[in-house]
Every structure is written in structure tokens, then in C-alpha cells.
C-alpha angles and dihedrals in degrees: 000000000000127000124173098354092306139106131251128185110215131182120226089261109045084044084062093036090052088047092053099046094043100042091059101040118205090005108138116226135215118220086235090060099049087044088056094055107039090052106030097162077076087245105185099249127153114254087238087075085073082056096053087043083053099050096044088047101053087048091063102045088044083061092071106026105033093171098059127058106210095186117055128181110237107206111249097357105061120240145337130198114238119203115225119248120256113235087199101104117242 
């Protein structure tokens, strides 16, 4: 994937957990529900996988843009995907 001119290396699963979170800004997911798209041949994994694709994630965006988080947590409901502000004025 490429963002800003740079590179990113993605796994097959943070590139559908990314898609899910950006193309639905400020939508707060469930883990359940990243968990559903991401496997959707209904595979038995533990909702703390979501966690480990986050945080890698987040490590790898944070790579090209240092100064904005993406992912964020959402207390009780599970993560959201953040766009990043344009500099550019209105």
C-alpha cells in the first residue's frame, strides 16, 4: 500500500482491517465485528487477535505519519479509524 508517497507493507489482514476502519471514519468498531470481516470463513480465533492487528497497525502507520494516531481505542465498544486533517485551508 502506498500513503503519501511512501511505502507500507500490509498483511492481508491489516490491509482489510484498515479498509474497514477508513472507509467508515469515526465509526466505532466492535472487536466482533473486526473479527467478522476480517475472517469471514468464521475461523475460532480469540478477540485479542483484533488487538495484535491494531497494534501492529498503528506501528506501521505511525511509521509515515508520526504526529497523527489513525486507530484509536473507544472505551466499551472497540476502535475507530481517524483521517488525518488537511493542512491545505478551506
Amino acid at each position: 500500500m502506498c500513503y503519501q508517497k511512501q511505502q507500507i507493507e500490509l498483511t492481508k489482514s491489516e490491509m482489510e482491517l484498515l479498509h474497514l476502519l477508513s472507509k467508515h471514519p469515526n465509526k466505532a468498531f466492535s472487536r466482533d465485528q473486526i473479527l467478522n470481516h476480517i475472517y469471514q470463513d468464521y475461523r475460532v480465533v480469540s478477540d485479542r487477535t483484533v488487538d495484535t492487528h491494531i497494534k501492529n497497525l498503528r506501528k506501521k502507520l505511525k511509521s509515515i505519519s508520526p504526529d497523527h494516531d489513525f486507530v484509536q481505542a473507544v472505551y466499551g465498544v472497540g476502535y475507530r479509524f481517524i483521517a488525518e486533517k488537511s493542512n491545505e485551508p478551506a
